[in-house]
Legacy VTK file of the C-alpha trace (Angstrom):
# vtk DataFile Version 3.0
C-alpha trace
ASCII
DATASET POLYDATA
POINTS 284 float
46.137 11.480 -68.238
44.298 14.446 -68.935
40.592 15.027 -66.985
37.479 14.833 -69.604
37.217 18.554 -68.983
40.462 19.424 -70.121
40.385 16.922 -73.373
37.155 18.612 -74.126
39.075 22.072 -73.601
41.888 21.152 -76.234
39.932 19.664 -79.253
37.945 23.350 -78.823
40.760 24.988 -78.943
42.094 23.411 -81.745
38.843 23.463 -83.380
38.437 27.239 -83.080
42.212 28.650 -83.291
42.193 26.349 -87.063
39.182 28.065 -87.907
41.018 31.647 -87.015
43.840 30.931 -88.200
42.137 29.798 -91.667
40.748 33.432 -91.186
43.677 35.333 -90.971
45.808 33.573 -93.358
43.554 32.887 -96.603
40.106 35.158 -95.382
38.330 31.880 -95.684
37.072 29.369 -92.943
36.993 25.644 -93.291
33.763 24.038 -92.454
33.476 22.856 -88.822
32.972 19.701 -89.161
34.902 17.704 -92.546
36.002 20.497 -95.754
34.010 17.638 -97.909
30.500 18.360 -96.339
29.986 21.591 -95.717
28.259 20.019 -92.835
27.539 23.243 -90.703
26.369 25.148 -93.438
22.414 25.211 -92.023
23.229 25.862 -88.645
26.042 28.779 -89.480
25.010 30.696 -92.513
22.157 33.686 -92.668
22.775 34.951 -88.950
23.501 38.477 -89.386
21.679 41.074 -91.467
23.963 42.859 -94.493
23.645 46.035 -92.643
25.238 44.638 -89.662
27.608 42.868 -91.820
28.575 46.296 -93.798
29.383 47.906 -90.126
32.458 45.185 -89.427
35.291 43.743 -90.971
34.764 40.753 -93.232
36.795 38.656 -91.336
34.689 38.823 -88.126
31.769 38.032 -90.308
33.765 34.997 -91.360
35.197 33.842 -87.997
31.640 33.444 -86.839
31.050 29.891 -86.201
27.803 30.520 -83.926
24.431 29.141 -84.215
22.497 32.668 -83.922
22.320 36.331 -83.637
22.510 37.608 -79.749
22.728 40.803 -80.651
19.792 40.936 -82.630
17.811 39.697 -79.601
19.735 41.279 -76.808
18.048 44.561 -75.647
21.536 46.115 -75.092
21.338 50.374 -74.029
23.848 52.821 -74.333
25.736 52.975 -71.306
26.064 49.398 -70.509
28.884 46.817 -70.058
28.460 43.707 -72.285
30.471 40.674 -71.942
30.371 37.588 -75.084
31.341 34.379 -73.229
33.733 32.692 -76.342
34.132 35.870 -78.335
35.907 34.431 -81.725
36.772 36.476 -84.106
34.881 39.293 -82.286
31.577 39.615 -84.255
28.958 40.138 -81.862
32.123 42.449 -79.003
31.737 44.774 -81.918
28.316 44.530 -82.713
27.053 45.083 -78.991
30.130 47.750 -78.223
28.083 49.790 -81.478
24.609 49.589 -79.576
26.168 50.402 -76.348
27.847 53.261 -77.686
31.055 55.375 -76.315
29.482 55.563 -72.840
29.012 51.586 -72.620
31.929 48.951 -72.783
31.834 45.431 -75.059
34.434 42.540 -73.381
35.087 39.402 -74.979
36.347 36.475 -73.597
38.499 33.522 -75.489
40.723 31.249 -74.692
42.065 30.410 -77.796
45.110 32.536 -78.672
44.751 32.985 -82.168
40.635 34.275 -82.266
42.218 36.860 -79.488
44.650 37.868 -82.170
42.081 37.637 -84.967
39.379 39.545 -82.826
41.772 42.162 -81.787
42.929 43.098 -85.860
39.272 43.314 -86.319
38.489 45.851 -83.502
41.939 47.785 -85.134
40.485 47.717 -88.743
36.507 48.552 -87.129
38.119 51.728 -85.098
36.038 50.606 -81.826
37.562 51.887 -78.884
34.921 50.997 -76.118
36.126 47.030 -76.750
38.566 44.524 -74.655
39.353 41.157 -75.472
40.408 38.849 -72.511
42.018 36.211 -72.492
40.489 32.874 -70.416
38.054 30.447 -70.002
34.200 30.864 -69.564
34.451 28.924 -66.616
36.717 31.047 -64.947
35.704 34.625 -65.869
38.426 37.442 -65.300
35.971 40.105 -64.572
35.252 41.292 -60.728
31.916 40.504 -59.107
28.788 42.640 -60.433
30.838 44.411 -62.797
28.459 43.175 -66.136
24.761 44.623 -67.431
24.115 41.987 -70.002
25.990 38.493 -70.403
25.776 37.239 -74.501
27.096 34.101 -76.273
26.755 32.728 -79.693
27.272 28.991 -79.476
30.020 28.421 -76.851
28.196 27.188 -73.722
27.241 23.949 -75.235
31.071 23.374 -75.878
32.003 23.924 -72.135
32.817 20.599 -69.866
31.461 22.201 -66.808
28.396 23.877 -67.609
27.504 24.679 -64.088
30.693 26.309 -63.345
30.004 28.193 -66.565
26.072 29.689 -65.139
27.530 30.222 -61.760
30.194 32.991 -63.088
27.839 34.437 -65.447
25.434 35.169 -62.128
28.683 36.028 -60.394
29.890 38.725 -62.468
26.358 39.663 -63.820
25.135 43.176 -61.925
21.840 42.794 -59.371
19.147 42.946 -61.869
21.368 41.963 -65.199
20.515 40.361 -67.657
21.745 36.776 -69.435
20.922 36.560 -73.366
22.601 33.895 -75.387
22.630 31.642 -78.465
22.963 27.867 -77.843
22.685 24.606 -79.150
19.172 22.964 -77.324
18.307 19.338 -77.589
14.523 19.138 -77.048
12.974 15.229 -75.332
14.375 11.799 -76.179
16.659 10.521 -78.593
18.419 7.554 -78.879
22.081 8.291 -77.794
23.315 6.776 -81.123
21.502 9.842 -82.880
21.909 12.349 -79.989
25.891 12.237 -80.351
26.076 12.069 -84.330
23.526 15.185 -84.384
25.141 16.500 -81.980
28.680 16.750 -84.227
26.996 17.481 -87.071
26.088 20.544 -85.369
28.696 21.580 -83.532
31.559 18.836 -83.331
31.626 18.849 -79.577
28.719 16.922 -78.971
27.205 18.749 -76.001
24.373 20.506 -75.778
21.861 20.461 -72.851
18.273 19.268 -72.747
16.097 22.046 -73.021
14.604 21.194 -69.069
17.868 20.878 -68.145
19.316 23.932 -68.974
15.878 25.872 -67.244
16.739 23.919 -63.878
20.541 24.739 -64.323
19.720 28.189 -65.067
17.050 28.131 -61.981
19.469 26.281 -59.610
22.229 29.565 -59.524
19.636 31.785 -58.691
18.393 33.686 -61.900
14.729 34.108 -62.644
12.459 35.379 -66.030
14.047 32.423 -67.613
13.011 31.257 -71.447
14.280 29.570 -74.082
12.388 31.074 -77.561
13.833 28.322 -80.668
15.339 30.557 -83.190
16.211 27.704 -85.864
15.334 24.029 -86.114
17.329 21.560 -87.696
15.665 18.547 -89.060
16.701 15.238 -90.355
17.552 16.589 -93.950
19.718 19.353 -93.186
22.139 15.875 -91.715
21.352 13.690 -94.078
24.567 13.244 -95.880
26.820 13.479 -92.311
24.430 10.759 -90.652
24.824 8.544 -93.454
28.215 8.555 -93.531
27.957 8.044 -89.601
26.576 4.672 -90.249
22.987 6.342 -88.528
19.812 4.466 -90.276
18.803 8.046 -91.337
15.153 7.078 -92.668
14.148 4.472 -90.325
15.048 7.163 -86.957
14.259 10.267 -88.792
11.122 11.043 -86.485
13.439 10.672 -83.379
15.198 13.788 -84.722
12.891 16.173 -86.696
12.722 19.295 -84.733
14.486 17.754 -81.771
17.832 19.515 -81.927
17.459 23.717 -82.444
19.228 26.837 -82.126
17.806 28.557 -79.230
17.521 32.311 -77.093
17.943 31.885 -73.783
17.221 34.685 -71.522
17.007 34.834 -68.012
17.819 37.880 -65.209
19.838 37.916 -62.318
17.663 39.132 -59.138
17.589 42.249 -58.280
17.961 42.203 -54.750
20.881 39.813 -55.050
23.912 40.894 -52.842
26.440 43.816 -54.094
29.284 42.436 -51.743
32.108 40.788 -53.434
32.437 37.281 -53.036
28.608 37.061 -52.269
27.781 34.787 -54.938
30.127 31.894 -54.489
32.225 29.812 -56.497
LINES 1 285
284 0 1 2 3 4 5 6 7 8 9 10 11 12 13 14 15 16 17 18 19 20 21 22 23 24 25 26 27 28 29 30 31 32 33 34 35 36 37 38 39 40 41 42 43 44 45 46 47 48 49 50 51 52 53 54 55 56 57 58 59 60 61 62 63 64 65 66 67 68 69 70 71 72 73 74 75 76 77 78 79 80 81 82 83 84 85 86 87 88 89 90 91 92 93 94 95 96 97 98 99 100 101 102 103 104 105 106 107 108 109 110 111 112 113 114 115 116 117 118 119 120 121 122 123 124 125 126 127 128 129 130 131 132 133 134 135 136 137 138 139 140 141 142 143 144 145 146 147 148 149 150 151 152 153 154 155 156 157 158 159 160 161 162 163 164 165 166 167 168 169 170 171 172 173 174 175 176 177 178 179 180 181 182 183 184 185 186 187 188 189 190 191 192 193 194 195 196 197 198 199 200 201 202 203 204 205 206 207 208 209 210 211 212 213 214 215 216 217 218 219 220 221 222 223 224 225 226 227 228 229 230 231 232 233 234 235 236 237 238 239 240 241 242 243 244 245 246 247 248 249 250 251 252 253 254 255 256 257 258 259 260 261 262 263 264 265 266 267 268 269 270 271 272 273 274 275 276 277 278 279 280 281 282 283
């Protein structure tokens, strides 16, 4: 029988490489959650400005099934190595390898074999050579030890089993002094678990997100510092109406218990600088 980690890393991967291969094949994407409901539509739409959007294939633009704009918050400088932790179609790889320029490098990571192949036609049809898609799992980054200025992610750490494992290897592979500066799913105080879960689908159909306390202490417990989390969009009881509903969720008679409970959020936080150079120094 397979582990909960590993279920939870095949319906993402089916989730994601049907959404890419939607992509590639009609240059459309199903919505996330049911084709009938359009049930993502407040969470994915309106991210990126039509400037950024004229600098990239359409198809990346499309493939982008995140819940925010790192690079519009990142403070990424020419020069720098960027990594995007569950790269997709390769939206915000090409959008930070522009800022970073020909001096700087842009990696994205993805397990899921047909984003890679998606991601990699749009880096061919953008003409960005200072890009490299990997493939692999944000748990088990294939990048050396302080090798990385600035970590980003649109989305994808909410969807990982093993969160922890996830913070540890972006500190691992993070540079002394770099920074960490990613989009996520936050779920902010109580709500009943009926709610929590159904929400949580609605908005991204792995329902996982962290507590906004607990992701500061997880992000405090490996070691990084200057941490924040700055809510970028809220999603109230409205925007689910319809999917709750049809969850069976009494959406009226708990709608306090969800208003402005469940948001988009920035999370930043820095890796010390006087953290060790050595390799191997920062553990498993």
């Amino acid at each position: 029988m397979a582990s909960p980690e590993a279920a939870v890393r095949e319906q993402v991967k089916e989730k994601y490489g049907s959404a890419a291969r939607a992509v590639a094949e009609s240059g459309s994407v199903q919505a996330c959650c049911d084709p009938g409901l359009r049930c993502c539509d407040p969470i994915t739409t309106n991210l990126y400005s039509a400037d950024q959007k004229g600098i990239i294939p359409a198809k990346a633009v499309l493939a982008s099934l995140g819940c925010g704009n790192p690079t519009a918050l990142a403070e990424l400088r020419a020069g720098e190595t960027v990594l995007d932790l569950g790269s997709g179609g390769g939206i915000d790889v090409l959008l930070s390898a522009r800022r970073v320029g020909p001096t700087g490098k842009a990696y994205g990571l993805d397990m899921t074999d047909e984003m890679l192949a998606l991601a990699r036609e749009n880096q061919r049809q953008a003409g960005i050579d200072n890009v490299e898609f990997l493939r692999g799992e944000i748990e088990n980054i294939p990048l050396p030890d302080n090798s990385v200025d600035v970590i980003i992610s649109n989305c994808v750490i909410n969807l990982s089993a093993d969160k922890d494992r996830v913070l540890r290897e972006a500190m691992r592979v993070l540079k002394p002094g770099g920074r960490f500066a990613v989009s996520d799913v936050v779920v902010r105080g109580d709500v009943p678990e009926q709610v929590r879960q159904s929400m949580l689908l609605w908005v991204g159909c792995i329902a996982g997100a962290l507590d906004e306390n607990d992701y500061l202490a997880r992000l405090r417990a490996v070691g990084f510092e200057n941490i924040s989390i700055e809510p970028t969009r809220e999603y109230n009881v409205e925007d689910a109406r319809h999917f709750l509903t049809e969850a069976g969720v009494d959406v009226d008679g708990l709608a306090a218990q969800v208003d402005h409970k469940f948001f988009s959020g920035f999370i930043r936080a820095t890796k010390p600088s006087n953290s060790c150079c050595a390799p191997g120094c920062c553990g498993d």
